[in-house]
C-alpha positions in Angstrom: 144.0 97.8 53.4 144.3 97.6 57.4 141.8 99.3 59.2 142.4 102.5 61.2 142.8 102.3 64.8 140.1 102.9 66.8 140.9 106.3 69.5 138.7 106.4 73.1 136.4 108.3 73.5 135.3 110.4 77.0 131.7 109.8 78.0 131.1 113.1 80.2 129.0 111.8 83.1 128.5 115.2 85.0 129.1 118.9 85.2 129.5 120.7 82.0 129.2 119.0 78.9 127.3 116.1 81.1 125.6 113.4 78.8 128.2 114.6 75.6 130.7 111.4 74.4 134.0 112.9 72.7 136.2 111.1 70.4 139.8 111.7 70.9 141.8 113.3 67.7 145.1 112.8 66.9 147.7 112.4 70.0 147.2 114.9 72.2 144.1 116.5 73.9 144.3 119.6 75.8 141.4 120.5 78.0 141.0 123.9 79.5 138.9 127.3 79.8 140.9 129.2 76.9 138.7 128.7 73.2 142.3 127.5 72.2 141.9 124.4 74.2 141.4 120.7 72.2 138.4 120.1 74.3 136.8 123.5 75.9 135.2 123.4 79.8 134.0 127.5 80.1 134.2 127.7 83.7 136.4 130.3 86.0 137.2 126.9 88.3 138.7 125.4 85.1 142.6 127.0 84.2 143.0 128.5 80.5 145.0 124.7 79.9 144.1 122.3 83.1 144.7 119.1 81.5 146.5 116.9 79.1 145.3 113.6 77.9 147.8 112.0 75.0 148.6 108.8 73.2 151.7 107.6 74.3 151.5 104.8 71.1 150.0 101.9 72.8 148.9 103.6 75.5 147.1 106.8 76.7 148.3 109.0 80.1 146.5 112.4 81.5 148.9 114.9 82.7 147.5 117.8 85.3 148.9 120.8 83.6 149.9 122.2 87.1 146.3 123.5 87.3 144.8 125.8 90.4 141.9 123.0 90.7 143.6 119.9 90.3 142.4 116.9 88.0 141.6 114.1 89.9 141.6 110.1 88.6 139.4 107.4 90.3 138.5 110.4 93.0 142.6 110.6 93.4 144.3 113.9 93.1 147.2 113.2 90.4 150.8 114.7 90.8 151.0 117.8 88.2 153.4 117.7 85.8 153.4 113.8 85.9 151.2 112.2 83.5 149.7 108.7 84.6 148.5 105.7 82.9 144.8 105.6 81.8 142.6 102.2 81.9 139.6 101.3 80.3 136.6 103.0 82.7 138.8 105.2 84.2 136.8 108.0 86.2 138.5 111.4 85.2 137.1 114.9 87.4 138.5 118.4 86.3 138.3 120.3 89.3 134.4 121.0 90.8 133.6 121.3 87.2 132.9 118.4 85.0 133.7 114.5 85.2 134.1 111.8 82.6 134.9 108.2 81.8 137.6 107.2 79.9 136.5 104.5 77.0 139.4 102.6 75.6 138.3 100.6 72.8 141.7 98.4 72.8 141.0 97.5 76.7 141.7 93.8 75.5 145.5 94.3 74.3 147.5 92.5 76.9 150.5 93.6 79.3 152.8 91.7 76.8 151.5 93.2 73.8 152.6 96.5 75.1 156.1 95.6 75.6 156.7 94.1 72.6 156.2 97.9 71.0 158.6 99.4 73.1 162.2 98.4 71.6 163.8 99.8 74.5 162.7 100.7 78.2 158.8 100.2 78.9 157.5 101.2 82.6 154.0 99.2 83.7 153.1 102.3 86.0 150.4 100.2 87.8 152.7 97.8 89.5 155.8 100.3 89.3 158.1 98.1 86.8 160.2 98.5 84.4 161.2 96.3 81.6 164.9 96.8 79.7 163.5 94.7 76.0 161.0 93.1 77.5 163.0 91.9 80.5 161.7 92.5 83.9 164.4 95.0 85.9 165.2 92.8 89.1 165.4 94.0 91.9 163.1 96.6 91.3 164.3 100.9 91.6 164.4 102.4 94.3 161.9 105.0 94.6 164.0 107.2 94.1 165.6 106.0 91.3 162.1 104.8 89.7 160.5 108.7 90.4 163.8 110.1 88.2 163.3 107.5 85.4 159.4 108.1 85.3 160.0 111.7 84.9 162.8 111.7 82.3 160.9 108.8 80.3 157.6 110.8 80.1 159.5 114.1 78.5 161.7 112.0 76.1 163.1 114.0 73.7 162.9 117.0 76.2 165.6 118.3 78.5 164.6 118.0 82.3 166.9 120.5 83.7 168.7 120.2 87.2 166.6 122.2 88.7 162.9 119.9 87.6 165.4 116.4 89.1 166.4 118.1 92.2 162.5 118.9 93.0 161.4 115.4 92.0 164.2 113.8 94.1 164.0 116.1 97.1 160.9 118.0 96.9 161.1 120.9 99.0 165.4 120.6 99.8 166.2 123.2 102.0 169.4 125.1 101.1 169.0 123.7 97.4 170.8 120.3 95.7 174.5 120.0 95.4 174.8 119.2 91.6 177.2 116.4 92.6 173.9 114.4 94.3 172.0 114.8 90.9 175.4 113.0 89.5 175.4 110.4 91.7 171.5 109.7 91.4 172.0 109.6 87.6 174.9 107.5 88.1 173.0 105.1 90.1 170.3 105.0 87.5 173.0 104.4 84.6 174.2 101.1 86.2 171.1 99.5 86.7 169.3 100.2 82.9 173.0 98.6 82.1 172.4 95.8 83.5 169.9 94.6 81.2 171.1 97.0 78.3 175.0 97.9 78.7 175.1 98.6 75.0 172.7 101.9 74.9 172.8 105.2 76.6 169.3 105.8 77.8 170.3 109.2 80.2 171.6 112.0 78.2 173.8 114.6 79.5 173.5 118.3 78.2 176.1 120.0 79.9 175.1 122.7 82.4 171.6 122.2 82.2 170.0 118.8 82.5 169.8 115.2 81.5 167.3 113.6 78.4 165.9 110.4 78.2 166.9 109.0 74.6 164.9 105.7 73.8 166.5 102.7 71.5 165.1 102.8 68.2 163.7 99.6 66.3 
């Protein structure tokens, strides 16, 4: 019989729950102020669901569920809405309120032993790379181009609508987006995952309201 997986665990090193080590339960953890919440800070400087920590298969990310306080990795403010790659001793503050380290028990697993679970696309958010099957993409994205693939791969199976691409692309566009730019930045996209992987369809069109990422199944 193969032994169970071993989840983190987050050793609270101040604030509220200071002291307290929590193992993380199934693949998603949602931290907030409401008694709903996976993991419960009861504090007015905390939002009702302020954060999101989830297993992402080999791999866990935190996600700042567009908070008032902000969430804060390594004593860096993180994007909302964008979940971002946890390591092994990461250093994870919620707001003013409460701050813990993140304890990854499968720290050892190396870089190649996460690609080979990812049939598909896999992006190594540290270095900001992508690999199409294991292959390196070369010349790297854009920025552009690598912000709109980070955001479609982390809702997969979700539609990002115009609307969410056009304020990752051009945060703050005056006049709004001409829905022919989105095209083109899509587009653009398209032909370089082709050029490792011509024979899949990674960007999803649903017609007159956004794009999903589809991933290659084993």
């Amino acid at each position: 019989m193969s032994q169970e997986k071993e989840t983190p665990k987050l050793l609270f090193l101040s604030g509220i729950r200071a002291g307290e080590q929590v193992q993380l339960r199934g693949i998603s953890c949602i931290i907030g102020r409401d008694p709903s919440a996976d993991l419960q800070l009861d504090s007015p400087f905390v939002s009702r669901h302020h954060a999101e920590i989830r297993s992402e298969g080999v791999y866990w990310t935190i996600a700042d569920l567009f908070s008032k306080n902000g969430v804060f990795r390594n004593k860096a403010r993180i994007e909302p809405g964008t979940p971002v790659l946890l390591q092994n001793l990461d250093e994870i503050q919620i707001g003013s309120v409460s701050v813990f380290r993140f304890l990854d028990p499968e720290d050892t697993l190396l870089e190649s032993d996460l690609q080979m679970h990812s049939p598909g696309i896999w992006l190594d958010e540290l270095n900001r790379e992508v690999y199409v099957h294991n292959e390196r993409l070369e010349p790297p994205l854009s920025q552009q181009q690598y912000d709109l693939l980070r955001t479609l791969f982390h809702r997969q199976r979700e539609v990002v609508t115009n609307e969410m691409i056009a304020e990752t692309l051009w945060p703050g566009a005056a006049g709004g987006v001409e829905s022919a730019a989105i095209d083109n930045a899509i587009s653009r996209l398209r032909s370089r995952l082709a050029e490792l992987d011509p024979d899949h369809e990674y960007l999803e069109t649903v017609r007159g309201v956004g794009r999903r990422f589809v991933q290659r199944e084993s």
